[in-house]
C-alpha positions in Angstrom: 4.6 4.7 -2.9 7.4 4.9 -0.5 6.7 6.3 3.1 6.5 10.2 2.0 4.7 9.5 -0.9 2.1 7.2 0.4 2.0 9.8 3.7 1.8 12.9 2.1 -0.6 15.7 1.8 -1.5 15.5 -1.6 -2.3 15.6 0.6 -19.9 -4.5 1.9 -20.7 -6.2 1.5 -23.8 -7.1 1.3 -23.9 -11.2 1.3 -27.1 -12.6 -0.1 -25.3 -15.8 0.4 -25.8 -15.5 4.2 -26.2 -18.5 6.3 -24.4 -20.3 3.7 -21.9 -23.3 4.9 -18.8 -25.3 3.5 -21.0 -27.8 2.3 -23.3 -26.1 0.8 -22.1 -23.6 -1.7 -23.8 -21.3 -4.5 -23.1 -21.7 -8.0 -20.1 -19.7 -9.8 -22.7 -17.3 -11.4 -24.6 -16.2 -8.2 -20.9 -15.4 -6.8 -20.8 -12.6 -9.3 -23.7 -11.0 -9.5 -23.1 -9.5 -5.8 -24.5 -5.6 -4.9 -23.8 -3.5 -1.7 -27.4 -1.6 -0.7 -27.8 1.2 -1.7 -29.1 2.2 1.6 -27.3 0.8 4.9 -28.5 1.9 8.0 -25.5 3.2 9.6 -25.1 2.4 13.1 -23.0 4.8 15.4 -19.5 6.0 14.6 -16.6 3.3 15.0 -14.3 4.1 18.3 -10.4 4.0 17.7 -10.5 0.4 18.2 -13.0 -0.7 16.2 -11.2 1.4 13.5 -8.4 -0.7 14.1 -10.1 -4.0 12.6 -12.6 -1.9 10.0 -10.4 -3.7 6.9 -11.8 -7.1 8.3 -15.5 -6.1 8.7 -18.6 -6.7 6.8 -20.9 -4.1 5.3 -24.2 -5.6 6.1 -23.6 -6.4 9.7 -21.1 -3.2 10.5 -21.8 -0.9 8.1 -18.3 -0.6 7.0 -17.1 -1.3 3.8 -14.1 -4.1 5.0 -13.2 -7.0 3.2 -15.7 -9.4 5.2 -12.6 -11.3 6.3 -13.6 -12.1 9.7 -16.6 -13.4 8.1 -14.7 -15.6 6.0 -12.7 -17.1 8.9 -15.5 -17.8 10.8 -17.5 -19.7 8.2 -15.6 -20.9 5.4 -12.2 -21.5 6.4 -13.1 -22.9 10.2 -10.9 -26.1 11.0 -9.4 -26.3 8.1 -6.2 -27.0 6.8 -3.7 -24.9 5.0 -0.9 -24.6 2.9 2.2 -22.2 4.0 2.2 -19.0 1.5 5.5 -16.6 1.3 4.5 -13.1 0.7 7.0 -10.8 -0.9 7.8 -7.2 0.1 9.1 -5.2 -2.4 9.3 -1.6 0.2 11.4 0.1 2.0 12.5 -2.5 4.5 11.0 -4.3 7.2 11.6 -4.2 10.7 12.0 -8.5 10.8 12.7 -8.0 14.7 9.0 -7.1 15.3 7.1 -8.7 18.3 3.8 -8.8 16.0 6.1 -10.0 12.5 9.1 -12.1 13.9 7.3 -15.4 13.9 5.5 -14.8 10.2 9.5 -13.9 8.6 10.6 -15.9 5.7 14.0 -17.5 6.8 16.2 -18.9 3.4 16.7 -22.7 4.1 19.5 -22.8 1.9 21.9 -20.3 3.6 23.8 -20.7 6.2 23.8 -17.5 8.9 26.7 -15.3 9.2 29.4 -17.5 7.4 30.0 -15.0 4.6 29.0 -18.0 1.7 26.9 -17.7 -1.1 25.8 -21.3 0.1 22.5 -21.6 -2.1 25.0 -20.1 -5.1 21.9 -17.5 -6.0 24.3 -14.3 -6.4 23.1 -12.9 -2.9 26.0 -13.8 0.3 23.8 -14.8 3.4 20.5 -13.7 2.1 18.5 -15.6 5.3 15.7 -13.2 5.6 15.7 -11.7 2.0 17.8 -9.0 0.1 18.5 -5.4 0.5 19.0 -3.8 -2.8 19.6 0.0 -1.7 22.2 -1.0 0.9 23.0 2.2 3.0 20.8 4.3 1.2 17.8 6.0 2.4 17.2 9.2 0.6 17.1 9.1 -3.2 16.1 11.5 -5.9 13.2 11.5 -7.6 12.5 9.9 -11.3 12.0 13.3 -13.0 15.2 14.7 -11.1 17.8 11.7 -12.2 16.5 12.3 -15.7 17.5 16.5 -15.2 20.8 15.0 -14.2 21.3 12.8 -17.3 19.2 13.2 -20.4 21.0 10.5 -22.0 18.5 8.3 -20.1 15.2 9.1 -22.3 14.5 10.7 -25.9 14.2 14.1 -26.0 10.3 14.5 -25.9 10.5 12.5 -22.2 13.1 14.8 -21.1 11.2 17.8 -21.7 8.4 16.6 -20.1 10.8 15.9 -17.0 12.0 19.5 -17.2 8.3 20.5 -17.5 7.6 19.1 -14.4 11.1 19.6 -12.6 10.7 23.9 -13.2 7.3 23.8 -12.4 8.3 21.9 -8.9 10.7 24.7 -8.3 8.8 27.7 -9.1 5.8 26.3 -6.7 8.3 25.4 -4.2 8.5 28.7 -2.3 4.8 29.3 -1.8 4.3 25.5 -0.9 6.9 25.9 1.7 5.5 29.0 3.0 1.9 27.2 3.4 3.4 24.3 5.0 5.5 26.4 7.7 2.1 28.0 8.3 0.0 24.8 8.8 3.0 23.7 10.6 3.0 26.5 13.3 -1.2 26.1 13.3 -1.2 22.5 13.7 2.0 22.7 16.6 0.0 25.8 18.8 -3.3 23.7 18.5 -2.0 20.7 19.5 -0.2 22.6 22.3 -3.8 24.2 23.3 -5.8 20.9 23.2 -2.7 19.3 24.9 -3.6 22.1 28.1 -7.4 21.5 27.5 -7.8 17.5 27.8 -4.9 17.4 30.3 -3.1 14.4 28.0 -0.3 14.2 25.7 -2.1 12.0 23.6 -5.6 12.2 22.3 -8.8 11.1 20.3 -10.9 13.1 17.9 -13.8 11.9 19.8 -12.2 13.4 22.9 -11.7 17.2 21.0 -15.3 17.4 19.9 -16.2 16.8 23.4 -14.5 19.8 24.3 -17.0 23.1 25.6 -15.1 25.7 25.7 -16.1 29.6 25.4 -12.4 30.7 25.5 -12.2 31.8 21.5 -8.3 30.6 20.9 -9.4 27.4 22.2 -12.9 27.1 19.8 -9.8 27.9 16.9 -7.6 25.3 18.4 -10.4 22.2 18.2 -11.4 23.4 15.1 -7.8 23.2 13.5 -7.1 20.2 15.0 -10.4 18.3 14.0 -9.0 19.1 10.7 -5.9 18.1 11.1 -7.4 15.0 12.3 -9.3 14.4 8.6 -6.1 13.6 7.3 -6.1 10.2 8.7 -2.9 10.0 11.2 -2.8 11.3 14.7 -1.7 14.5 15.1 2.1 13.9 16.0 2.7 11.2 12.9 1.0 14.4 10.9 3.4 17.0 12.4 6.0 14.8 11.4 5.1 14.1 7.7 4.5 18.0 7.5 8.0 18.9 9.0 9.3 16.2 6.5 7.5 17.8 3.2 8.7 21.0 4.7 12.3 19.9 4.7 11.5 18.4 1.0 10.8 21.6 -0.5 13.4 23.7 1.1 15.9 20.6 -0.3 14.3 21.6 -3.5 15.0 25.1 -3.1 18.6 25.0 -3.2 20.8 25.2 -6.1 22.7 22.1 -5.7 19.9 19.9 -4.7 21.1 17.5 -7.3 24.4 17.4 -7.0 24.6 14.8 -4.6 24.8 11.1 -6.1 23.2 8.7 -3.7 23.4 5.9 -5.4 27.5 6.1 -5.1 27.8 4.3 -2.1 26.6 0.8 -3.7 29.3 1.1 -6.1 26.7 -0.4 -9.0 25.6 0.7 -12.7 22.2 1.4 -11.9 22.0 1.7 -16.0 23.0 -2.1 -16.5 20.8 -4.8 -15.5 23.1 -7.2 -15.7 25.6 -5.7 -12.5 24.0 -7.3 -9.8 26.7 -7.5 -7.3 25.4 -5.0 -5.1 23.5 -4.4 -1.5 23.9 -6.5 1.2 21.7 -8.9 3.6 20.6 -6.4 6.1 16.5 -5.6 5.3 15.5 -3.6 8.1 17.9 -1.2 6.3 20.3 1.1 8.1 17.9 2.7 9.9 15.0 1.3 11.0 12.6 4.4 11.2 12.8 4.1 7.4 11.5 0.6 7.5 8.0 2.0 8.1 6.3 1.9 5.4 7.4 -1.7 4.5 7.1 -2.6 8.2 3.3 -1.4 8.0 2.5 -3.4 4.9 3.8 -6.7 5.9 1.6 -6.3 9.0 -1.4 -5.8 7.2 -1.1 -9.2 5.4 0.7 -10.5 8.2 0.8 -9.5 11.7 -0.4 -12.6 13.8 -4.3 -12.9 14.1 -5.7 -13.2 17.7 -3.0 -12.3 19.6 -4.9 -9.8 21.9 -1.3 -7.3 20.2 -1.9 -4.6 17.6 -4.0 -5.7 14.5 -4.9 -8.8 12.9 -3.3 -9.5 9.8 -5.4 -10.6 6.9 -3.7 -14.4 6.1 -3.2 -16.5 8.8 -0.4 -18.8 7.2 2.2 -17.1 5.4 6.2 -16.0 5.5 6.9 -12.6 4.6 10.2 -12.2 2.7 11.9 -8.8 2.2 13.2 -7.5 -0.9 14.4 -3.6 0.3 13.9 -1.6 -2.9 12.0 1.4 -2.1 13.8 4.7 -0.9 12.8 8.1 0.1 12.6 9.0 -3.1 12.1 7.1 -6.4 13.0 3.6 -6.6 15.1 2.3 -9.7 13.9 0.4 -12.0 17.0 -2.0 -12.1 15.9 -2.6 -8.3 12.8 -2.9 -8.6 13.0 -5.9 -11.7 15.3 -7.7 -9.5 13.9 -7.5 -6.5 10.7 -9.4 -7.8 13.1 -11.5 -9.6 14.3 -12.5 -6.5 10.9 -13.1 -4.2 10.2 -15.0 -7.2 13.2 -17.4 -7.6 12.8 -18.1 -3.6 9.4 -19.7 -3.5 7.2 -16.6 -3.3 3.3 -17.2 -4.4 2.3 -13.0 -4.2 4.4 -10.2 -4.4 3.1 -6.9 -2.7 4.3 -3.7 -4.5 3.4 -0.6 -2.7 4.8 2.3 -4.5 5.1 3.9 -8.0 6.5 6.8 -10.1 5.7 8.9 -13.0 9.1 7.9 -15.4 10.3 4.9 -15.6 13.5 4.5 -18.3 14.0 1.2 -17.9 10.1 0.1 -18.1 11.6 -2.5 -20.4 13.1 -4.4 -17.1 10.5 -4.2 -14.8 7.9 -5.5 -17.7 10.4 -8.7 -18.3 10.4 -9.1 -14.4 6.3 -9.1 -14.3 6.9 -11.6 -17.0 9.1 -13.9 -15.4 6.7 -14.2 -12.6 3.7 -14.9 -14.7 5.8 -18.0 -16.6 6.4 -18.9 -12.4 2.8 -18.5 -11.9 3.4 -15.6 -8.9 0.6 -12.7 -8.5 1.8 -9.6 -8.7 -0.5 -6.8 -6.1 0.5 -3.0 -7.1 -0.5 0.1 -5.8 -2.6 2.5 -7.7 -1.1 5.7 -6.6 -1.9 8.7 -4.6 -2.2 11.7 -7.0 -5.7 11.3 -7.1 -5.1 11.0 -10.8 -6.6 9.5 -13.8 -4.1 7.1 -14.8 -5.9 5.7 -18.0 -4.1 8.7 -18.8 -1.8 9.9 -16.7 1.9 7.7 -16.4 1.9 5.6 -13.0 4.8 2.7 -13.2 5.4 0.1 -12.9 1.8 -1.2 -15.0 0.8 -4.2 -16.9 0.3 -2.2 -20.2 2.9 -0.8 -22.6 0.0 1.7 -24.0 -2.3 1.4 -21.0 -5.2 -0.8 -23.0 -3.6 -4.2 -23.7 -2.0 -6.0 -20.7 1.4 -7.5 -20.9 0.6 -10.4 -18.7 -2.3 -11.6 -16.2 -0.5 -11.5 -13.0 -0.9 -8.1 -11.7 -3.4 -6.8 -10.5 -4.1 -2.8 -9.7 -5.7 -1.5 -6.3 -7.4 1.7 -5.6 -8.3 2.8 -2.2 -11.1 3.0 0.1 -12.6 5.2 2.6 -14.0 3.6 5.9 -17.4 5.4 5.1 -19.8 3.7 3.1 -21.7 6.2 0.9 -20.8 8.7 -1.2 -17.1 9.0 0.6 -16.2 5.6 0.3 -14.0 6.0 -2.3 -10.1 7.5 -0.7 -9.5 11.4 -1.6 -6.1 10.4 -3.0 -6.8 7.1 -4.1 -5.7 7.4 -8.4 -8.6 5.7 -10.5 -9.2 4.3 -14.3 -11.6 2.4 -16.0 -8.7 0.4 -17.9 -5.7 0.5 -15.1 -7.7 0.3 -11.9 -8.5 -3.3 -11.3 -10.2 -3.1 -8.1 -10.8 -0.8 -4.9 -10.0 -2.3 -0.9 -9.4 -0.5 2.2 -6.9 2.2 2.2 -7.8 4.5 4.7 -7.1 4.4 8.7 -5.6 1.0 8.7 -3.9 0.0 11.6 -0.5 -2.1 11.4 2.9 -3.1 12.5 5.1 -0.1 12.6 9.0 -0.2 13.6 9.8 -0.8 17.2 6.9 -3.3 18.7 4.3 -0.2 17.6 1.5 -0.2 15.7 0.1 3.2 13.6 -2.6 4.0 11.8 -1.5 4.9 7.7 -3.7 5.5 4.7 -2.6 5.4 1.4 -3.0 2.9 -1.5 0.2 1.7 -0.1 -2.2 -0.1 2.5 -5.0 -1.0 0.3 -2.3 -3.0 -2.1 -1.4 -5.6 1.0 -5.1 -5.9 2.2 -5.6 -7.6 -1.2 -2.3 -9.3 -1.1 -3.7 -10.6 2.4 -6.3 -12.2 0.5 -5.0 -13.3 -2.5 -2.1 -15.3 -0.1 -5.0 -16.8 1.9 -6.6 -18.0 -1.7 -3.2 -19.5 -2.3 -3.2 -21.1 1.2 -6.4 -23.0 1.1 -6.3 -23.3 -2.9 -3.1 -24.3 -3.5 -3.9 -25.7 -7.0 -5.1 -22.3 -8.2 -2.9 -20.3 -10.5 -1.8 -16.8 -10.1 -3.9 -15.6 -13.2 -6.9 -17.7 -11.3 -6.2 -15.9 -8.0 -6.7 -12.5 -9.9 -9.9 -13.6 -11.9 -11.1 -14.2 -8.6 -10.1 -11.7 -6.7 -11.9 -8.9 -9.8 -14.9 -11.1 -10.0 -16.2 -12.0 -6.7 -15.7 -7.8 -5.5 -18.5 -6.7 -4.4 -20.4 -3.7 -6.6 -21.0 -0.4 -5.5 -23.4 0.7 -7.5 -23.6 4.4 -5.7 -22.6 7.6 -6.8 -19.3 8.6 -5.0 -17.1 11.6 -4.8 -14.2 11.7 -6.4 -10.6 13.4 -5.6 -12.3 14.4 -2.1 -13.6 17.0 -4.9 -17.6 17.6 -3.5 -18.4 18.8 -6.9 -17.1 15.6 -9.0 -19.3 13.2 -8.0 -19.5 10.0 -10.3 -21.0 6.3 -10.1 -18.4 4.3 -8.6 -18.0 1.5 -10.9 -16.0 4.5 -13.5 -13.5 4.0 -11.3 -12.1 1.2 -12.1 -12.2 -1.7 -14.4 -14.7 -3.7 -12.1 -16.1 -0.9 -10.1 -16.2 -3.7 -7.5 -14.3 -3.9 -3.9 -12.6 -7.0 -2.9 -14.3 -9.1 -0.3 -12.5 -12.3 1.1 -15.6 -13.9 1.9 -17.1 -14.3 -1.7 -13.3 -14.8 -2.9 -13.1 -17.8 -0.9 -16.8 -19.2 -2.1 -15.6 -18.5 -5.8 -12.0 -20.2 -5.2 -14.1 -23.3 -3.9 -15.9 -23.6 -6.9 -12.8 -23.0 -9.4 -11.2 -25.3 -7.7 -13.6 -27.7 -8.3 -13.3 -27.4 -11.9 
């Protein structure tokens, strides 16, 4: 999920193990066997800051269906003593300069700055803070699109399944534009309205519903723009992504929309694996508004904890290394294989991927990649996807599974998104689901994090619900150094904790189904209960 794809409009636990201490630690089995209530009384709605943390919280003592991180700190991991974990990035970039980041980057102690030398003889010239694979390029055409362009690079039924897709994209184009101009000019005049009302530039939902007004276009105005808020951004960041789909469709509209060859400027073979002289050292990327999406994710595992700044990251001793492979657009597979090659080959324990696309022609690479970091005993986190799709049957890639039942390897591990509501809305509109491909659900939904430029934004997507379990599979590896990757995952499915309501599904009121369909464990992962099970593995 790259920054459009994870932004757009397609747009806990309840611990019977409470009062329980290092030294005194349930059995394996009991671990398990843990079930949310099925009726939490709900105390009053979290303000914008509490919002900001609600990834860390517990469900029995805030109601919230968080991780139960805090808790974990606090109880289990207290004075104790940890092991440094790196954390790869495999996004769009990440803005490494960050006052919240800076101290947490991953710095190569085999290269020497600046002095143009391969020194650590890896391929990759003065690689200190990790690689960037797209070089220059921030735009890129989508999967379905490159194969229009050249057929050659699937069989014939994949291609007309492309073209399926591709026509039906352009035929639905004009309409979509014309709704999005429309919500555009809705959402910009009620903005401008509430703007006049509350006397501010910037403001709350809780501040618009507080609004008492008789005046008729300003009852419209807070009713647009309380809708506008359900979207999960503030209103500017949603203006923006709007604009931005906006642009996207009247791109699509035009007859040479894909003549342009982005991929030209890096001077590689994206079609051969083995060219690999390509990109260069800079990961922010040319221009660091596009390093958002990758900036947000490596806060969420690990912008410092505590620091009275921004959020608290989830793991509290790790390096984040960049491997800049995600565009605006579709990423290549070629990229994408190498660039987990890479995090691998330099040390890191769990690799964070945060996007996905419907074709993938050179699967083939990306499954020997997931491979290669199983045999190096690295976790591998992936996004589930925001389609709000079925994908048990639908295509999402990259996967585990070369016919979506038998898994290549038991190093990655597949995260849907949550909602911060507990009850029938807890599971994320867009969040994608499957019994088979799903592994497990975290928080998705209004999580706040590092965003380029010393600020911080709240994003949704399973883009953000992929890091907040990458967050606690590094802090596994940290205290439980001895564990191995396919260990970290076990654990990570098996101490979740079960939801065993009826939930919504699609943000679709009238599919409503229980919430363990959803995926393979119908659990949500909970770092509290992760920890308490990694104690007693480790023990084995």
């Amino acid at each position: 999920m790259n920054t459009v794809k994870s932004l757009s409009l397609s747009l806990f636990s309840a611990i019977v193990l409470a009062g329980c201490g290092a030294q005194k630690l349930p059995n394996y089995k009991s671990i398990t066997a843990i079930t949310a209530p099925e009726n939490v009384t709900k105390k009053k709605a979290l303000t914008d800051n509490q919002l900001k943390f609600w990834n860390q919280y517990d469900i029995v003592k805030d109601t919230v269906p968080g991780m139960s991180v805090n808790r974990a700190y606090a109880e289990l991991l207290k004075n104790r003593k940890a092991q440094k974990v790196i954390v790869g990035i495999v996004d769009s970039g990440v803005d490494i300069e960050h006052e919240d980041l800076k101290s947490v980057i991953w710095t190569n102690p085999k290269e020497i700055p600046d002095n143009g030398i391969d020194d650590d003889k890896n391929g990759y010239i003065d690689d200190i803070h990790g690689w960037n694979f797209l070089g220059d390029i921030t735009k890129e055409h989508l999967e379905y699109e490159r194969i229009i362009k050249d057929k050659s690079l699937v069989d014939e039924a994949t291609y007309q399944e492309a073209k399926k897709i591709y026509d039906k994209k352009i035929s639905d184009a004009q309409n979509e534009k014309n709704y999005l101009g429309t919500l555009l000019a809705q959402a910009t005049k009620a903005d401008d309205i509430i703007k006049k009302q509350l006397k501010k530039e910037i403001y709350t939902l809780d501040e618009v519903k507080t609004i008492d007004s008789k005046d008729t276009l300003v009852q419209k105005s807070t009713m647009i723009i309380q809708k506008m808020f359900s979207f999960g951004m503030p209103i500017a960041d949603l203006k923006t992504e709007i604009q931005k789909e906006l642009e996207a469709k009247e791109e699509l509209l035009k007859k040479d929309n894909l003549d342009t060859d982005y991929r030209k400027v890096l001077g590689d073979n994206p079609n051969d694996i083995a060219d690999t002289n390509y990109g260069n050292n800079n990961v922010i990327g040319p221009d660091k508004n596009e390093a958002l999406h990758g900036t947000h994710v490596a806060g969420i595992v690990a912008q410092v904890r505590n620091n009275n700044i921004g959020g608290d990251g989830i793991a509290n001793n790790v390096e984040i290394l960049t491997a800049r492979a995600v565009p605006d657009g579709d990423e290549y597979d070629k990229d994408i294989a190498l660039a987990i090659r890479y995090a691998v080959d330099n040390g890191a324990k769990v690799i964070n991927g945060s996007f996905g696309k419907s074709f993938s022609p050179h699967k083939n690479w990306v499954f020997d990649a997931i491979k290669y970091a199983a045999e190096k005993d690295v976790l591998i986190v992936h996004a589930a996807g925001n389609d709000a799709k079925n994908i048990d049957f639908y295509d999402n890639f990259p996967n585990d599974s070369e016919d979506k039942k038998t898994e290549i390897s038991d190093n990655l591990i597949t995260v849907g998104a949550l909602n911060f509501e507990y009850g029938k809305n807890i599971a994320a509109r867009f969040s994608n689901i499957g019994k088979i491909n799903v592994d497990v659900f975290a928080p998705g939904v209004k999580i706040y994090a590092t965003t380029p430029d010393n600020t911080y934004k709240f994003l949704q997507g399973t883009s953000m619900a992929a890091p907040n379990v990458a967050g606690v599979a590094a802090l596994i590896r940290s205290y439980y150094p001895k564990l191995k990757a396919s260990q970290v995952k076990q654990i990570l499915m098996d101490s979740g904790v079960v939801i065993s309501n009826d939930v919504v599904v699609g943000g679709n009121p009238q599919d409503v189904r229980p919430f363990n369909e959803l995926s393979k464990t119908g659990k949500i992962v909970n770092a509290y209960n992760a920890i308490l099970m990694a104690n007693q593995m480790a023990k084995k």
